[in-house]
C-alpha positions in Angstrom: -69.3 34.3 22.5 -68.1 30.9 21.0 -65.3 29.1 23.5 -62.5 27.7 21.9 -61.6 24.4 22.9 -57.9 24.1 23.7 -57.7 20.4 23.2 -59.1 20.5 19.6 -57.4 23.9 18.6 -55.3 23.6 15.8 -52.8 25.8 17.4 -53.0 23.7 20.5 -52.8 20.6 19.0 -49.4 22.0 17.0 -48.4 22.8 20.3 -48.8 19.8 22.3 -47.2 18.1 19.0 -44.3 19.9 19.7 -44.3 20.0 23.4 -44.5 15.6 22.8 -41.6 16.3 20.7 -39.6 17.4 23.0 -40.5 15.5 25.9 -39.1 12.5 23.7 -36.0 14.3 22.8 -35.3 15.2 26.3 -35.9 11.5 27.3 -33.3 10.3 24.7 -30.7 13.2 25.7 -31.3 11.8 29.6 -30.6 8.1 28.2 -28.1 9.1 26.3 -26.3 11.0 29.5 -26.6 7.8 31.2 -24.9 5.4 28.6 -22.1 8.0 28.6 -21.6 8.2 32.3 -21.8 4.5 33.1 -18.9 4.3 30.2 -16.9 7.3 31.7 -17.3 5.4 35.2 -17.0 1.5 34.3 -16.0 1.3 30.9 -12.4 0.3 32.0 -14.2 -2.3 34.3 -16.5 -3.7 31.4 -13.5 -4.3 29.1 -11.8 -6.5 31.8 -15.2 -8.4 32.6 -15.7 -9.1 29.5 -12.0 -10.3 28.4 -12.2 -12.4 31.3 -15.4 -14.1 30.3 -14.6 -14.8 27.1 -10.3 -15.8 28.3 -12.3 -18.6 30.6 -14.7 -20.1 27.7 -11.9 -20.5 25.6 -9.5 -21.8 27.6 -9.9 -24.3 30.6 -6.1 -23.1 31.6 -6.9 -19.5 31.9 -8.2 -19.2 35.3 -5.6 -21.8 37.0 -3.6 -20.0 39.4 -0.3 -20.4 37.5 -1.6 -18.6 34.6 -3.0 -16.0 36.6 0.3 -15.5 38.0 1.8 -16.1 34.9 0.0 -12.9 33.6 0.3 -10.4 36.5 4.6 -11.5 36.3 4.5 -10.8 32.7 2.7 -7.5 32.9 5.4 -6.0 36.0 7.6 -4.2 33.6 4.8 -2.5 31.6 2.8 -1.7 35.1 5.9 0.1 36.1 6.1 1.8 32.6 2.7 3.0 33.0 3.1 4.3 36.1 5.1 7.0 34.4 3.7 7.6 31.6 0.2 8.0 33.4 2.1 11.0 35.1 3.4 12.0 31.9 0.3 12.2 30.2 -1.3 14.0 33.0 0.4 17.1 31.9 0.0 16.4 28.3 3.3 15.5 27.5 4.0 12.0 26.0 7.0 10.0 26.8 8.2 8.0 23.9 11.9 7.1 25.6 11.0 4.7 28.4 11.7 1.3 26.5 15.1 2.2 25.9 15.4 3.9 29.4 14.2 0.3 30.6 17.1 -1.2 28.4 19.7 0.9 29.5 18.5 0.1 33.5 18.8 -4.0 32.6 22.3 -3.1 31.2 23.7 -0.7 33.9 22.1 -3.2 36.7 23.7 -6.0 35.1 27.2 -4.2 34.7 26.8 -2.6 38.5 25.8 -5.6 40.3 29.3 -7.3 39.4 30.9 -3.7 40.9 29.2 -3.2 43.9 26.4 -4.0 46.3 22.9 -4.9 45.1 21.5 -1.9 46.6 24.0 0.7 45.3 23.9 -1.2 41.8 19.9 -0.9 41.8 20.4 2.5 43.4 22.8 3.8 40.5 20.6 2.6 37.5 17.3 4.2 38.7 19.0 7.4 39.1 20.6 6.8 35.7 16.6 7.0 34.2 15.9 9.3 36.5 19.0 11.8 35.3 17.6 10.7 31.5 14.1 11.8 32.4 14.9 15.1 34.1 17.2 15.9 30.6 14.1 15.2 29.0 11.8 17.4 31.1 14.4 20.4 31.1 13.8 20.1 27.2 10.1 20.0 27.4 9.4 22.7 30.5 12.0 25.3 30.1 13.0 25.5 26.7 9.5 24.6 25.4 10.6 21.5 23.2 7.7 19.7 21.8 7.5 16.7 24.0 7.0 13.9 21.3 10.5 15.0 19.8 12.8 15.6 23.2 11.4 12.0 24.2 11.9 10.5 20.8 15.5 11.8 20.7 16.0 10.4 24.5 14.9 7.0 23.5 17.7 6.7 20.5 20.3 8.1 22.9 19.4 6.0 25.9 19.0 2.8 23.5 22.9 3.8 21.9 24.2 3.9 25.6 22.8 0.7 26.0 24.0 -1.0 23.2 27.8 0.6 23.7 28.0 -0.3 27.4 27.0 -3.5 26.6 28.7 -3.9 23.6 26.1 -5.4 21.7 26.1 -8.6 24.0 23.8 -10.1 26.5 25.7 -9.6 29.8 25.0 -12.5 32.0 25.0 -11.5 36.0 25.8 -15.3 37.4 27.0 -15.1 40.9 27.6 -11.7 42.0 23.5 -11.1 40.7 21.8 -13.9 42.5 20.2 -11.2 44.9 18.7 -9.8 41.9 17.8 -13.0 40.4 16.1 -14.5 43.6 13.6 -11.2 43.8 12.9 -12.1 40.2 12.3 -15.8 40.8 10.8 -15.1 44.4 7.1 -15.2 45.7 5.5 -13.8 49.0 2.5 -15.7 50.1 2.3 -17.1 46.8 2.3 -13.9 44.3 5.6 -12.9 42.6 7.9 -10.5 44.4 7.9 -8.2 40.8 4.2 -8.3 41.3 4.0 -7.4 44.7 6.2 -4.2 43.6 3.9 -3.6 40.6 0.7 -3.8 42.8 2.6 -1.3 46.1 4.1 1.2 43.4 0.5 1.5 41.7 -1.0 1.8 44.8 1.7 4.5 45.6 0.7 6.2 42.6 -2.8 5.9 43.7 -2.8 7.8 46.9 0.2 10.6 45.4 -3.2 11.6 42.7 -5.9 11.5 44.9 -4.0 12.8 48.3 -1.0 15.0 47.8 -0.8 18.3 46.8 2.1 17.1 44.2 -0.9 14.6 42.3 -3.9 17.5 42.0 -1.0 19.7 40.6 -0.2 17.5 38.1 -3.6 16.7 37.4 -4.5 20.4 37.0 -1.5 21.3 34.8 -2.8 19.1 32.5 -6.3 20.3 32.3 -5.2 24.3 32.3 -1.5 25.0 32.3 -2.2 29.0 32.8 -4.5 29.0 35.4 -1.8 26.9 37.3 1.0 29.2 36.4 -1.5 32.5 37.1 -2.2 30.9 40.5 1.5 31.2 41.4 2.3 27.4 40.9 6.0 26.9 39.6 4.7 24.8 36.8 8.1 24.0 35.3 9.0 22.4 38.1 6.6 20.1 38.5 6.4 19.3 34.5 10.2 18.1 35.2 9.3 16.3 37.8 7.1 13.8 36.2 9.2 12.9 33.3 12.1 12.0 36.1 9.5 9.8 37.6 8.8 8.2 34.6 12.5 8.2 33.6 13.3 6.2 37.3 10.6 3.9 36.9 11.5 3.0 33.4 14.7 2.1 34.5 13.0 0.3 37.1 11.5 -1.7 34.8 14.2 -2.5 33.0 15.8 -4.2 36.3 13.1 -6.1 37.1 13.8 -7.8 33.4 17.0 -8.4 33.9 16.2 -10.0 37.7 13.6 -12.2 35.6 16.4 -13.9 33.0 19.4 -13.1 34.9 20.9 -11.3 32.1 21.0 -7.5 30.8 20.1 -6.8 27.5 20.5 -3.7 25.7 17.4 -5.3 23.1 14.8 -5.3 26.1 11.6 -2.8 25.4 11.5 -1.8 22.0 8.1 -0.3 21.6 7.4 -1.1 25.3 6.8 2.6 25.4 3.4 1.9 22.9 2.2 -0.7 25.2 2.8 1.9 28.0 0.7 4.7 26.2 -2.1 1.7 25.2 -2.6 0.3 29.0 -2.5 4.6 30.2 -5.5 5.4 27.7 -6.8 2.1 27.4 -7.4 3.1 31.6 -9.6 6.0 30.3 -6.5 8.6 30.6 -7.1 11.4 27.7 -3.7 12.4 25.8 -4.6 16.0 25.9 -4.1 15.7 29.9 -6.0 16.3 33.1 -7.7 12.8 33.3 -6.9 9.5 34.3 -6.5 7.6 37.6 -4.0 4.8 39.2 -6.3 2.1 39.3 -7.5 2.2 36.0 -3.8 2.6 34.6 -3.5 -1.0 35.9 -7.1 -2.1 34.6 -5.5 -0.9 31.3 -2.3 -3.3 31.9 -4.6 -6.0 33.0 -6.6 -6.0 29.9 -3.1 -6.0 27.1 -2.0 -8.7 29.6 -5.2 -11.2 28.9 -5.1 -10.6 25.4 -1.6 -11.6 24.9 -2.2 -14.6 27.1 -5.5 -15.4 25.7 -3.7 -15.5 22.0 -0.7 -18.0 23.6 -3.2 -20.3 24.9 -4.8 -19.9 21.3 -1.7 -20.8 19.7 -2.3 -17.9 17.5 0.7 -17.6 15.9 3.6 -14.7 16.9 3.1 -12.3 13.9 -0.6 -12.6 13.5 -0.9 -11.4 17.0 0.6 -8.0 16.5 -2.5 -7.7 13.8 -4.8 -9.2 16.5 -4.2 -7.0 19.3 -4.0 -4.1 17.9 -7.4 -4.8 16.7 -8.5 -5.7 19.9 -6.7 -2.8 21.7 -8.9 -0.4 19.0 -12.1 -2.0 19.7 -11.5 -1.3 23.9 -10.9 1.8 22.6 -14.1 2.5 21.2 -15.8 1.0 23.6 -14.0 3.0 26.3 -14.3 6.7 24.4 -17.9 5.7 23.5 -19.4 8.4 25.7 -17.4 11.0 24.0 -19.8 9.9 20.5 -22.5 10.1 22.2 -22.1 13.3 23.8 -21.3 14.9 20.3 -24.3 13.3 18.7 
């Protein structure tokens, strides 16, 4: 009987082909699972390194530690912003209404401090945002408003009742704000005291995702709504509860301007709240909820902060760097959402 030899078969060579085939296929597919985790994992990080790399060979000034400081005081407000809107978008909502929030806080805290104690002034303009933000999440969680809407109508009413309390005019604090003024002006150990409440509300933040009941909740809402609400969760409640958070901090923010320049302005943060949404998915958050962390929130602020001091130090000029970083701010953003490409291809 004549033997067939399986190495020189036709069939088995066809075979083999095909076997080779796949082999290679499943080596690219493993490759390609690799790119896309290490950019899931680190692509935040990689963005920073290499700003930073390219900030210090163009510029002998950017690493000197007034600079550096310089940066970190100018990114406070927006950290504080993105705080909130990082819990926002948790839950897939979108929060377009803490800019003027942040206005109305510089103007109440201006107006208040000249009433009453520091505390009670600083006291009564965070739970100002905080009452704008829980209008805003009673539109959104029980009557089912569209979020992008309810928070664009929040942002024209809280800018109005900024500019009619102030009446269209800077309102300089002078002697009854100097509290406020010396936090803005103050260091600790060298670092800003704006900063240092940046740096504690972020790490706040931080452990409340990772920790607490309250931060997997929000997380999970985000990711499946239903199977929260199936599971017995109030979700209403706690979709409220983040846009008063973001609302408070806003406000927040908004006082920590107004401690920097010693005056309230009702012109403070306009489209503050895109810089907000940038540094939150910059960070790796997703807009359709369930993903994003603390740390790399502030990554994300870190990163719009370099660029806009990298273009001073250029001298680029003031309108040519809107054109610049938004460029910039959509090439991170490839760079951060490449795994998603690779995954689909």
């Amino acid at each position: 009987m004549e033997t067939t030899n399986p190495k020189t078969h036709p069939v088995a060579k066809q075979t083999n082909n095909h076997a080779g085939k796949g082999g290679g296929n499943m080596d690219a597919i493993s490759t390609g699972q690799k790119i896309q985790s290490l950019l899931q994992k680190w692509g935040t990080v990689l963005i920073l390194v290499v700003l930073l790399v390219a900030a210090a060979s163009q510029s002998d000034v950017f690493l000197t530690e007034r600079n550096i400081m310089n940066v970190l005081r100018q990114i406070a407000g927006i950290g504080l912003l993105s705080i909130g809107m990082l819990f926002v978008i948790l839950t897939r909502g979108i929060d377009l209404s803490v800019g003027s929030i942040a206005a109305l806080g510089s103007v109440l805290s201006a107006l208040f401090v000249a009433e009453m104690n520091p505390a009670m002034a600083i006291s009564a303009a965070i739970a100002i945002g905080a009452g704008c933000g829980l209008v805003s999440g009673i539109l959104v969680a029980y009557l089912k408003l569209p979020p992008f809407v309810t928070t664009l109508a929040m942002m024209t009413i809280a800018r109005g009742l900024s500019l009619i309390a102030s009446e269209g005019q800077p309102i300089v604090m002078g002697e009854p704000g100097r509290f406020l003024t010396a936090f803005g002006s103050g260091y600790f150990l060298g670092v800003p005291l704006p900063v240092i409440l940046m740096l504690s509300l972020f790490l706040v933040a931080g452990l409340v995702l990772r920790f607490t009941r309250f931060g997997r909740l929000v997380t999970a809402i985000g990711s499946n709504s239903e199977a929260v609400r199936l599971s017995g969760i109030r979700v209403s409640g706690y979709v409220v509860s983040v846009y008063v958070i973001s609302g408070a901090l806003a406000a927040a923010a908004g006082i920590i301007s107004t401690s920097r320049t010693g005056v309230g302005s009702a012109t403070i943060g306009v489209a503050a709240e895109l810089d907000a949404i940038a540094a939150v998915v910059i960070g790796g958050a997703s807009l359709m909820g369930g993903k994003g962390t603390a740390l790399n929130t502030l990554i994300g602020c870190l990163i719009l902060g370099i660029i806009a001091n990298l273009m001073n130090l250029a001298k680029v000029p003031g309108y040519h760097q809107q054109v610049f970083m938004g460029l910039i701010i959509v090439g991170a953003m490839l760079l951060q959402y490449g795994s998603t490409f690779l995954r689909r291809h």
